[in-house]
TISEMAR-794529 format. One line per field, with one value per residue (C-alpha): residue number from 1; residue in one letter; x, y, z. Coordinates in steps of 0.05 Angstrom, whole numbers, plus 5000, padded with zeros to 4 digits. Layout:
<sites>
n c(NUM, ...);
res c(a, ...);
X c(X, ...);
Y c(Y, ...);
Z c(Z, ...);
</sites>
This chain:
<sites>
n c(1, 2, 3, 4, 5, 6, 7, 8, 9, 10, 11, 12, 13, 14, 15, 16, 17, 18, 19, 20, 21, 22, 23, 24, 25, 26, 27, 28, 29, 30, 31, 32, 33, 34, 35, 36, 37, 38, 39, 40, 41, 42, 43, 44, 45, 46, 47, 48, 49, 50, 51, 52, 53, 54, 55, 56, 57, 58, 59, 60, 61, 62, 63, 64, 65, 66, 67, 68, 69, 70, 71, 72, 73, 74, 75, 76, 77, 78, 79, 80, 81, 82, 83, 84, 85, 86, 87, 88, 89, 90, 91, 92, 93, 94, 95, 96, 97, 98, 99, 100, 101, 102, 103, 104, 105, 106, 107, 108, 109, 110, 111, 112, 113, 114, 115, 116, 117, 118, 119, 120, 121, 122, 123, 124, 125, 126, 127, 128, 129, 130, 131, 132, 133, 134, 135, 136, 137, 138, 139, 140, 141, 142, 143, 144, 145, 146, 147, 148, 149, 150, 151, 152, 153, 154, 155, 156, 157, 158, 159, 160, 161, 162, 163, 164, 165, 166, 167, 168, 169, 170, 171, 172, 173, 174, 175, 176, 177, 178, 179, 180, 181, 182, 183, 184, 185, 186, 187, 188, 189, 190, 191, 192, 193, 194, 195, 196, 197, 198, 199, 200, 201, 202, 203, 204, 205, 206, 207, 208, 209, 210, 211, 212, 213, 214, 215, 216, 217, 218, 219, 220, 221, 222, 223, 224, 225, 226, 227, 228, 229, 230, 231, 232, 233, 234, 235, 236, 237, 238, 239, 240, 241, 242, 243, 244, 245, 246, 247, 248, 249, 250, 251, 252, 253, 254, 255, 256, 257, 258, 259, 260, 261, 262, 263, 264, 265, 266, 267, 268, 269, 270, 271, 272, 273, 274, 275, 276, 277, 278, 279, 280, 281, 282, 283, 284, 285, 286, 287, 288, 289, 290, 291, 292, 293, 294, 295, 296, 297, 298, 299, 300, 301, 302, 303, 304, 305, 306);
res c(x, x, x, x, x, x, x, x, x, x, x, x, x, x, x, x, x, x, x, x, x, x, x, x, x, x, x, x, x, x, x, x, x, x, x, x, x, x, x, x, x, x, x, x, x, x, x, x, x, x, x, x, x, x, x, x, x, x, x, x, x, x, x, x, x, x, x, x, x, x, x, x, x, x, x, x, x, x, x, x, x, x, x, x, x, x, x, x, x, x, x, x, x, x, x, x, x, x, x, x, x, x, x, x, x, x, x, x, x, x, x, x, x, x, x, x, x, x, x, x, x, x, x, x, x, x, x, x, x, x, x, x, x, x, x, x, x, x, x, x, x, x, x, x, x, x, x, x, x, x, x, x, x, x, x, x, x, x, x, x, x, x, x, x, x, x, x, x, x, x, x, x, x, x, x, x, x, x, x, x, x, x, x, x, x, x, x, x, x, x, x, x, x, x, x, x, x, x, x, x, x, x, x, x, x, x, x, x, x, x, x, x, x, x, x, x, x, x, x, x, x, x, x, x, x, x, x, x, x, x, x, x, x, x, x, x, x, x, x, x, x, x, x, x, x, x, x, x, x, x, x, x, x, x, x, x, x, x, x, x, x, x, x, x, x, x, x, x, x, x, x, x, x, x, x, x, x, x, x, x, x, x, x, x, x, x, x, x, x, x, x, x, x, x, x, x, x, x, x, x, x, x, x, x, x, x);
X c(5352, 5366, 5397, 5445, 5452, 5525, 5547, 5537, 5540, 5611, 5612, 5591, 5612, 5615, 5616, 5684, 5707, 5646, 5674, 5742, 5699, 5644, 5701, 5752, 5701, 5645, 5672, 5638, 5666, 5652, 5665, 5702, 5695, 5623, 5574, 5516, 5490, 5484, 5418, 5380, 5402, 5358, 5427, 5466, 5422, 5413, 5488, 5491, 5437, 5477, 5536, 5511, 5473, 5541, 5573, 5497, 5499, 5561, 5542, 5481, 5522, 5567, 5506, 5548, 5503, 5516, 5531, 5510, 5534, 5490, 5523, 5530, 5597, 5617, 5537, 5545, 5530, 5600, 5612, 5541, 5555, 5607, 5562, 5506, 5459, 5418, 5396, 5330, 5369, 5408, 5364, 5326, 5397, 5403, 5335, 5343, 5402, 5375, 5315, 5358, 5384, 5316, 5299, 5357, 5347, 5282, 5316, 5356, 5348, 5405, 5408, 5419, 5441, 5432, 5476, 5472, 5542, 5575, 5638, 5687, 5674, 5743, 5798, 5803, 5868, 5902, 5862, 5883, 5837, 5805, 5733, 5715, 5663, 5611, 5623, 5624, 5568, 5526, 5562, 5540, 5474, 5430, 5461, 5449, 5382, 5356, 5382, 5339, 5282, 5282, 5295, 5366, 5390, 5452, 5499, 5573, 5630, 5673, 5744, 5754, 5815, 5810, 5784, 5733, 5691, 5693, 5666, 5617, 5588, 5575, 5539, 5498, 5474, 5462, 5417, 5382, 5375, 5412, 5467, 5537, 5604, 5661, 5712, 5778, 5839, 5906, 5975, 6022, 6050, 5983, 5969, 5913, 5929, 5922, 5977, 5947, 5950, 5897, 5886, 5881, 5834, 5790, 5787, 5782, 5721, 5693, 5713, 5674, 5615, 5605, 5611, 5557, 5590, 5561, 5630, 5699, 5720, 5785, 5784, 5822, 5884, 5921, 5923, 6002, 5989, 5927, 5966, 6025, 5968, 5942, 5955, 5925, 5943, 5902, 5829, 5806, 5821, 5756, 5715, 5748, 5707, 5714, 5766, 5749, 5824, 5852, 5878, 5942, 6005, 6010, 6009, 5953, 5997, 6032, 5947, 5935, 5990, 5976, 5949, 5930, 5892, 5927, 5880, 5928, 5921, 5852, 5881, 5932, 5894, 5847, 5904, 5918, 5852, 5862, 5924, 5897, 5837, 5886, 5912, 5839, 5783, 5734, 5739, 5677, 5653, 5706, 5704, 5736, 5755, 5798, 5812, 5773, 5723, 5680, 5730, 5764, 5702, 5695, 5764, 5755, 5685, 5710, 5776, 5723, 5662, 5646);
Y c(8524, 8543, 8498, 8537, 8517, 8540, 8484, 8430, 8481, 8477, 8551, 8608, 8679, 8731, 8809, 8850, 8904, 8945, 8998, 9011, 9020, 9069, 9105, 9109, 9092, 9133, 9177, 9174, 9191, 9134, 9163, 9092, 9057, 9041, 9032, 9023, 9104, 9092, 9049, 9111, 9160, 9142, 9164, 9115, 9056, 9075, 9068, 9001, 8972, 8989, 8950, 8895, 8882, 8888, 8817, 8785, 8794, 8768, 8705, 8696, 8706, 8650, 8600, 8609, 8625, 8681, 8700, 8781, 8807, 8868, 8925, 8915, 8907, 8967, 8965, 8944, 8973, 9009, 9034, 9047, 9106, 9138, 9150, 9184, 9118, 9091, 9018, 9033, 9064, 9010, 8955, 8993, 8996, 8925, 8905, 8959, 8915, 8857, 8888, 8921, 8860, 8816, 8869, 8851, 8778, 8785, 8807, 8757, 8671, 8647, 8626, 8695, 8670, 8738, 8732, 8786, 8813, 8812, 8853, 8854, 8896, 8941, 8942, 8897, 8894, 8914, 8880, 8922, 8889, 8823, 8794, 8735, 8690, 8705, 8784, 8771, 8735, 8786, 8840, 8814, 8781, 8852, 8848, 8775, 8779, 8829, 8794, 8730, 8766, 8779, 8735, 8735, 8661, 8664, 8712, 8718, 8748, 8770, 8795, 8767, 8770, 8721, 8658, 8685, 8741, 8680, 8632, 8686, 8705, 8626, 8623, 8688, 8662, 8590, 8625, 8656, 8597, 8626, 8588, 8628, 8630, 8642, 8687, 8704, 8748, 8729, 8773, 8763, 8697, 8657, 8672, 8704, 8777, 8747, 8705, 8638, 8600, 8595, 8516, 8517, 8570, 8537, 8475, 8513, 8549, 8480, 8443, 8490, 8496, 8435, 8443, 8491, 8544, 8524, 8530, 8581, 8627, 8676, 8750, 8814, 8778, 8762, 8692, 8689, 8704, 8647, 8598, 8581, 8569, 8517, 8438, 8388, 8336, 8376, 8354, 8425, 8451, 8410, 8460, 8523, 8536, 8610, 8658, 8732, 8762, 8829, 8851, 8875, 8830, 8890, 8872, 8904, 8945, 8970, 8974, 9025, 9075, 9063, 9132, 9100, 9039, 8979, 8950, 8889, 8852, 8823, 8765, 8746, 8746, 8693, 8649, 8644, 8625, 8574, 8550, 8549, 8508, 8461, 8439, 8445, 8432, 8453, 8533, 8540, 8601, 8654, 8731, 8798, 8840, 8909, 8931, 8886, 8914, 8871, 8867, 8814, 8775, 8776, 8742, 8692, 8677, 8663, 8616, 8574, 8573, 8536);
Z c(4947, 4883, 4825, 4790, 4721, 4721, 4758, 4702, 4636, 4601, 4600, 4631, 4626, 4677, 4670, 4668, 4716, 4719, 4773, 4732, 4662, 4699, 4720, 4662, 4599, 4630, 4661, 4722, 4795, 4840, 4908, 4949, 4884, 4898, 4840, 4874, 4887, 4807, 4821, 4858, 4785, 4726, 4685, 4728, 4725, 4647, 4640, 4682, 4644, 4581, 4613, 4625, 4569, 4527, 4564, 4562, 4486, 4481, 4517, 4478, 4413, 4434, 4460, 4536, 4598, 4642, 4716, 4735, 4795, 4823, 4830, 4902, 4924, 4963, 4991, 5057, 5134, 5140, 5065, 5046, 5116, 5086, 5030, 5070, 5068, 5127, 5128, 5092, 5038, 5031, 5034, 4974, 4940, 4941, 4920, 4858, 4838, 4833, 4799, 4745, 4723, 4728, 4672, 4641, 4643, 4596, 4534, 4535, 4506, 4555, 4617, 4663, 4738, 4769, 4838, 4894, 4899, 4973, 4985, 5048, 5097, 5091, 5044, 4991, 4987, 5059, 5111, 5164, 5213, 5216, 5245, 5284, 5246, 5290, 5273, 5196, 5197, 5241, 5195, 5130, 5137, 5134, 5065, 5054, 5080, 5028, 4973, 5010, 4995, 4923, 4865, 4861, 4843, 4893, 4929, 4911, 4965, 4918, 4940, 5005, 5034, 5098, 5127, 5188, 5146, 5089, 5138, 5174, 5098, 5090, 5152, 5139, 5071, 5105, 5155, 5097, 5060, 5002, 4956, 4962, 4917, 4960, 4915, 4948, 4917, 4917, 4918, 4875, 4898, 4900, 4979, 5004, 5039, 5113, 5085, 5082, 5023, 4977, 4990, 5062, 5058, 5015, 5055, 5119, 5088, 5071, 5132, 5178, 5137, 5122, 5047, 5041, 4992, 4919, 4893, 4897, 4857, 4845, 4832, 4827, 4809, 4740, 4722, 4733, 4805, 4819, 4773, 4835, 4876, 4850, 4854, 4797, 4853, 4905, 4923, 4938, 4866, 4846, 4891, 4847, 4797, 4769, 4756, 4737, 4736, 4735, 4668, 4703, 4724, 4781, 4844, 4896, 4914, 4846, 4825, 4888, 4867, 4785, 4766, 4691, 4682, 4657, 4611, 4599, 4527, 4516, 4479, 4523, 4575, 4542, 4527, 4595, 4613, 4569, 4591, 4662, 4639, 4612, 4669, 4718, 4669, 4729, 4717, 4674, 4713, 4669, 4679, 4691, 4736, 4745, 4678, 4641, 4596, 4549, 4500, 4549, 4566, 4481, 4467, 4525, 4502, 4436, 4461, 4490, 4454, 4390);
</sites>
């Protein structure tokens, strides 16, 4: 497999919340908040190359390296239907992402980890039913499997909001001989939406893979809700490594009725990253997500570069 250079490096950057600035920067409708029917429009996959050149250049200003997710999260068997795609289509949509940012990579004299982004298979924030691991992992590896097959460095399930389809993604990308990142989301008191706390899930995760997940990550939550979550005393906070963190203190709930974007306060939001690093020196692997722009990514760059 793959070594990943962002598992030693001090710092790496992520991108922001690239779904909440295509819709409310660019203006662009993103029917199911999926990005990826941008990749098959030469305007779309002008205005995500635009994107994420913005956070590469602001890691290569600062000397940090950089994680790119593909714009890939909603492209999956189930969503990818809604939106009139067969599995051919699809396949080709995931392929296109990882070749957009490959093209990316080459303007840039950082390291570029370019990761093949997973997303759960329904709602990201109401998990109204749940697999088994063995349907997860059946479920997810056509999308696994493509991003096998091209250059991608890793695959990241980003969002998750349960132990099986975490463990089933795990054993997908295992099968495929692929590195993962495990990313779950939190509510507003530090627990997963199935309810389990964000330790046990972890170490479930780990126990029944046997470790394989590269490292963990949190999303789609403000740093105020991950912080209760987390233990300095606790052996499984070593395995967290990234945060990329709503720029809202909403809830998931308060977010899903919002009808204007909370764009939070860049700065603060970097001095909470910092205070969170304080305490679990581990979180290297630092990013957005809903609301975030790259005016976020830039103040947390700067808190911890230089």
């Amino acid at each position: 497999m793959t070594q990943l250079p962002q598992l030693d490096a001090p710092l790496f950057l992520t991108d922001g919340g690239a779904e909440t600035t295509l819709i409310f920067d660019d203006g662009i409708d993103l029917p199911d908040f999926a990005a990826f029917p941008l990749l098959d429009d030469p305007d779309g996959h002008a205005t995500l190359t635009r994107y994420f050149e913005r956070y590469a250049g602001i890691a290569e200003r600062d000397g940090a390296g950089i994680v790119l997710e593909t714009a890939t999260w909603r492209a999956n068997p189930d969503w990818a239907a809604r939106l009139g795609y067969d599995v051919e289509q699809l396949a080709s949509a995931n392929r296109k992402g990882v070749d957009l940012l490959l093209d990316v990579r080459q303007r840039f004299a950082i390291p570029v980890v370019i990761s093949g982004c997973v997303g759960p298979r329904g709602d990201a924030y109401r998990p109204e039913s749940i697999m088994t691991r063995e349907e997860a992992r059946d479920y997810h590896s056509t999308q696994i499997r493509t991003f096998a097959d091209t250059p991608a460095d890793l695959v990241t399930a980003m969002t998750l909001t349960n132990v099986p389809e975490a463990t089933g993604i795990v054993d997908a990308a295992r099968e495929a001989n692929v590195p993962v990142v495990i990313s779950f989301t939190v509510e507003t008191d530090g627990r997963l939406p199935s309810g389990d706390a964000l330790g046990d899930a972890i170490e479930a995760v780990d126990r029944d893979t046997n470790g394989y997940p590269a490292y963990y990550m949190v999303n789609c939550a403000h740093p105020t809700h991950i912080a209760p979550a987390l233990d300095p005393e606790a052996a499984w906070t070593h395995r967290l490594q990234g945060i990329r963190a709503n720029a809202s203190k909403l809830s998931h709930a308060e977010l899903d009725e919002a009808e204007a974007l909370d764009r939070g306060d860049p700065e603060e939001l970097a001095d909470d990253y910092r205070a969170l690093r304080a305490r679990f020196p581990r979180l290297t692997v630092l990013g957005g997500c809903c609301g975030t722009d790259h005016r976020h990514i830039d103040a947390i760059s700067r808190a911890f570069s230089g």
